[in-house]
N, C-alpha and C positions, 0 to 999 in steps of 0.2 A: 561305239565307245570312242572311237577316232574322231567323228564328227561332236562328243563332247563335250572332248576337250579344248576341241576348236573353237567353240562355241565358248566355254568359260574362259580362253586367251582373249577372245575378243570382246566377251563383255568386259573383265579387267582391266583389257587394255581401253576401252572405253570410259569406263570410269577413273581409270588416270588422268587422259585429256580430257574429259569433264571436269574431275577438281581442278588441272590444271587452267586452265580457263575459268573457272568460276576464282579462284586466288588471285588471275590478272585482272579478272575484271575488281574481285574488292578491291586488289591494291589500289588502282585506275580511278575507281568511286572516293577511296580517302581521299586520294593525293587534289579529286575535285574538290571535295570537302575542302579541304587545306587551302586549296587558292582562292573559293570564294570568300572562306572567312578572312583570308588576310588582304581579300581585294575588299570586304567590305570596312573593316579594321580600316585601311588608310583611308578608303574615302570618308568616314568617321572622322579619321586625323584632322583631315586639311577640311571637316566642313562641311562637304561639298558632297552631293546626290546626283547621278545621272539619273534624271527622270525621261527617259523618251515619250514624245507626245503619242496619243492614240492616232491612228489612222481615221480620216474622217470618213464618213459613210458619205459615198458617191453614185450606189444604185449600182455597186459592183466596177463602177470607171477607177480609174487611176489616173492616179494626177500627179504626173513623175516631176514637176516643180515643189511641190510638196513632201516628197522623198527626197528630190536634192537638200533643200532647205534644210529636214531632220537629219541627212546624214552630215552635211556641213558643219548643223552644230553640235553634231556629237564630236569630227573632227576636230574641233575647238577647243571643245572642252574637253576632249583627251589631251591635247595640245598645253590646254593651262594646268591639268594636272601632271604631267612629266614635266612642265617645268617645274612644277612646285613641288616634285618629287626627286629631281633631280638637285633645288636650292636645299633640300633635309640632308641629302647624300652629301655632298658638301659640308653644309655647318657639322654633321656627324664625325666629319673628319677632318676637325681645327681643332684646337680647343688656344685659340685666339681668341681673345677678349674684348672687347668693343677698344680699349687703353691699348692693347697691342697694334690693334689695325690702324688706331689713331697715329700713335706713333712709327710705324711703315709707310702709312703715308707721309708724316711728315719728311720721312727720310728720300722720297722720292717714290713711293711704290704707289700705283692709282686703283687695284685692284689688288693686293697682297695677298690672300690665298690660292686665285688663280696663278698672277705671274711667278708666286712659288713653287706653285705645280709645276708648270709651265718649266722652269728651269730649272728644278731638277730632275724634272723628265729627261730634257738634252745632254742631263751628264752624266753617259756612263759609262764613261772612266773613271766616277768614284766607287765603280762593282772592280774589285780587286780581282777575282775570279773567271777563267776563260773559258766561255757554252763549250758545249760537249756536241761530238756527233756532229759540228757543222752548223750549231746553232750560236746565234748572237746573243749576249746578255739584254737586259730592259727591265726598264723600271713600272713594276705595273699602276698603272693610274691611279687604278680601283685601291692601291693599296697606302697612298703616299700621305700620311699622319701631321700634321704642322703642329708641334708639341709648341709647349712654352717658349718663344724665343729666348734662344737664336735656335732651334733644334728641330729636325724634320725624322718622320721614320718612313721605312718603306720595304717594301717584299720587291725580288728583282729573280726571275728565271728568262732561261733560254727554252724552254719547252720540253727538255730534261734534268734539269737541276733547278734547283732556286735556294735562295734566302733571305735575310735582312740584312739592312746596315742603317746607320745613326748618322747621318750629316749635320754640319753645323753651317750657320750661312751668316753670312756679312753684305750689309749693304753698303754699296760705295757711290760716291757722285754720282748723280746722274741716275740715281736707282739701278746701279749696274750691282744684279747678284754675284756674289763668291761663292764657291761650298767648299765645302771639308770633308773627308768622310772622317768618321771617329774609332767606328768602328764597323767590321763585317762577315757576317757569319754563313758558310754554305750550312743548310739544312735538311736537304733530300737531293 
């Protein structure tokens, strides 16, 4: 009798860690799913196919200039796709007009959405707000908006708190930025 119930605890409990593992593994198989269609999805976007060459038939030899050669240019061409993935991330996050950037440059700017970046990254002293816990405020990259001129947005934490704020920016001689903040809100 003792023996089984033993016996039914440890089947039970086997088929616990069995669903449980069969669950991580579906999860594991979507979340595959999920990156190859969105790995196929961009490379769709920008065009462009990795096709790797087949290996050549050598009677079983290896011909490790031939493998440099294929892995080089797949180096390459991962190389032209993060940049071209990285110019999308960018233009996603302007909404500067070809007449706006003309005009930032005329005013001295040679690059306008970076050197905007760029400088309101260095100011955060328009985060009103002082990190918590020993952490420092910043302005995350990932999150810096170039709205309509003159207006920029952005998300700013210390790695316990964060939120937005609204700056406005003036260019002066010499392409020298100002900002403003307008406004700024903690949000967690």
């Amino acid at each position: 009798m003792r023996i089984n119930r033993v016996l039914l605890i440890a089947f039970v409990a086997a088929i616990v860690v069995a669903g449980f593992f069969a669950y991580r593994w579906h999860k594991a198989d979507t979340q595959l799913r999920q990156h190859v269609a969105w790995t196929s999805s961009f490379m769709d976007s920008v065009s462009t196919t990795m096709e790797f060459p087949n290996p050549p038939y050598l009677g079983g030899a290896r011909d490790s200039v031939y493998w440099q050669w294929v892995a080089t240019g797949a180096t390459i061409r991962t190389r032209q796709m993060q940049g071209v993935a990285r110019h999308w991330i960018a233009q996603r996050q302007t909404l500067l007009d070809e007449i706006d950037l003309m005009q930032l440059k005329e005013q001295g700017l040679e690059d306008p959405p970076r050197q905007l970046r760029e400088s309101l990254l260095a100011r955060v002293d328009l985060i009103p707000f002082p990190g918590e816990l020993g952490g420092t405020m910043r302005i995350d990259d990932e999150s810096i908006v170039l709205l309509n001129p003159p207006y920029a947005f952005a998300t700013f934490e210390d790695g316990h708190v964060g939120g937005s704020l609204l700056a406005k920016y003036s260019i002066k001689p010499g392409g020298r930025i100002e900002w403003a903040r307008l406004w700024a809100e903690l949000e967690y």
